[in-house]
N, C-alpha and C positions, 0 to 999 in steps of 0.2 A: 555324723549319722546320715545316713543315704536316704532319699525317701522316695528314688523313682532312678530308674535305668533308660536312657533312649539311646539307640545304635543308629549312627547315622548309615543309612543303604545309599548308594550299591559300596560293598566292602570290595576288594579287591581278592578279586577269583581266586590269590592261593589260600583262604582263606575257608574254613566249612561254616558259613555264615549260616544254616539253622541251628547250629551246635552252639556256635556263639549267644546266637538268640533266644534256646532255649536254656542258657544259664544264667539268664534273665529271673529274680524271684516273680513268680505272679502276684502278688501281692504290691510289687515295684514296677509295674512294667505297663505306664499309662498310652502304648502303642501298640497295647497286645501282639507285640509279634514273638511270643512264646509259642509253643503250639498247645500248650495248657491253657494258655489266658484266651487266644483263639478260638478252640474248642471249647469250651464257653460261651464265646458270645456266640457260636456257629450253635448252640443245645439251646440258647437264651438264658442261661445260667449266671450272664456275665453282669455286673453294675454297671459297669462302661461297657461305651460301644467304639469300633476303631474311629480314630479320628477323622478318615473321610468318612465315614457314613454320617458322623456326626456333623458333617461340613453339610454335606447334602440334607440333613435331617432339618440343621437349623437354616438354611436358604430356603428350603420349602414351610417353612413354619415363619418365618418374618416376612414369608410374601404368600402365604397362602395358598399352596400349594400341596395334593393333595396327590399320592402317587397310586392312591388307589386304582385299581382296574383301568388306571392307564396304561400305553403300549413304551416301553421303555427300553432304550437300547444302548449299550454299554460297550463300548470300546475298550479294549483290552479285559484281562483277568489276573491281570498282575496282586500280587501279595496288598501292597501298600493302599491301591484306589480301586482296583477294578473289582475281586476278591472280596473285599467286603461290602462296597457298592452294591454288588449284586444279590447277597446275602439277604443285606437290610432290605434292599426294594423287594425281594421276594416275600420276605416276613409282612412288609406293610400290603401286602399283595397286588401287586403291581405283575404285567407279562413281561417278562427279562427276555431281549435277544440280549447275545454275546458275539461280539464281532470283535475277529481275531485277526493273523495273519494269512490262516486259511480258508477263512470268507469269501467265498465265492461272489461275486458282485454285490458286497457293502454297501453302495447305495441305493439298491431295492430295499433293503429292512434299514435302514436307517432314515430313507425317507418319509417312511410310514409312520414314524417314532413323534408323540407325545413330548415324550423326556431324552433327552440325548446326554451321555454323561461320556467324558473322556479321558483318560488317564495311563496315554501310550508314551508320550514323549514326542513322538514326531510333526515337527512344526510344520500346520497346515494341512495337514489330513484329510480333515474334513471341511468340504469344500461347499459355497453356497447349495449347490445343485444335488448335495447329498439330505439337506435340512426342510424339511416341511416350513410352511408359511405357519406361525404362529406356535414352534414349539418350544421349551424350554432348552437350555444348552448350557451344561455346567462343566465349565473346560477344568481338569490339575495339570494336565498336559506341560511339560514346557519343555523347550529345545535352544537351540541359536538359529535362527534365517538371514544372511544379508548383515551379520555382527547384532542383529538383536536378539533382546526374548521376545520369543515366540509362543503360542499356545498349539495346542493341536488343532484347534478349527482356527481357522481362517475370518479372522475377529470383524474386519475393515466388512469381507465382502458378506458376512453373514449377520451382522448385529441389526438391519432392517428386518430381515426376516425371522428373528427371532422373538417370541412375545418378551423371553429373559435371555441374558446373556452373561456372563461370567469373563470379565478380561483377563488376559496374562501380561504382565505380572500383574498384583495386585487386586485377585479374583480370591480366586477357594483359598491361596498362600495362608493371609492372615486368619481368616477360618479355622485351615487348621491346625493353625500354631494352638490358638485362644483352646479350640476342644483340646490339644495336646493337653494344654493345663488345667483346663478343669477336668479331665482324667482323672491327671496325679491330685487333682485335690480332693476329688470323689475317693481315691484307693487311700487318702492320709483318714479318712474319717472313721473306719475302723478303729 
């Protein structure tokens, strides 16, 4: 008996990986990357929420952290972290910039940022000089730099100026593995 479907991304391009994803049942799919089970929680229809949001949900709730009517600024809009990152903070109402590849100078809106969330891949990204003195900084980011992991911000030269900070590895990783499972345990209770 099946009780939960996860596809690991990125698939390999000959591949039509929404096709794959949407043969996902919803009812089994505690990664909502159906576009049913998405479209859901995108309506707020959904019991679960995607696992980074729920990574970000539960860092801000064990340390207090309130994303209301704060300035919040989201790197990338990728499917997996960025996409629904920014979904959620919008709902909790929060001001979402979205900074892209076509971001005309990144670190004017990212300096001004509250909340800083990132979820590009590229190690080291964002750089002390991009981060306000006392913001929060919640890296999914990871890369190789130098044969290591790396995150997307620049852990060494930013972790002083940050009031939080989130390591790579072993930052949002186990997060949200744990919300991965309590998904599927939320979609068993049906």
């Amino acid at each position: 008996f099946i009780k939960g479907v996860i596809v690991q991304l990125p698939l390999p391009s000959k591949f039509n990986v929404q096709y794959l994803l949407n043969a996902i049942p919803v009812d089994k799919d505690p990664d909502l990357l159906n576009e049913r089970s998405f479209g859901s929680f995108l309506s707020g229809r959904s019991k679960i929420i995607p696992p980074a949001a729920e990574t970000v949900r539960s860092i801000f709730k064990k340390y207090r952290i309130s994303p209301k009517e704060k300035n919040c600024v989201v790197f990338g809009s990728g499917r997996l972290v960025g996409l629904p990152v920014i979904n959620w903070l919008l709902r909790e109402k929060s001001a979402v910039s979205i900074i892209n590849e076509f971001t005309k100078n990144p670190e004017k809106i990212s300096k001004k940022a509250d909340i800083i969330i990132s979820g590009v891949g590229q190690p080291h990204l964002i750089s002390k000089g991009m981060v306000k003195k006392g913001a929060i900084v919640i890296d999914f980011g990871y890369g190789q730099k130098n044969g290591k992991i790396s995150g997307d911000v620049d852990f060494e030269k930013v972790k002083n100026r940050a009031a939080l900070i989130t390591p790579t590895p072993g930052g949002t990783g186990p997060i949200l593995v744990a919300a991965l499972f309590e998904n599927l345990r939320n979609l068993l209770k049906d």
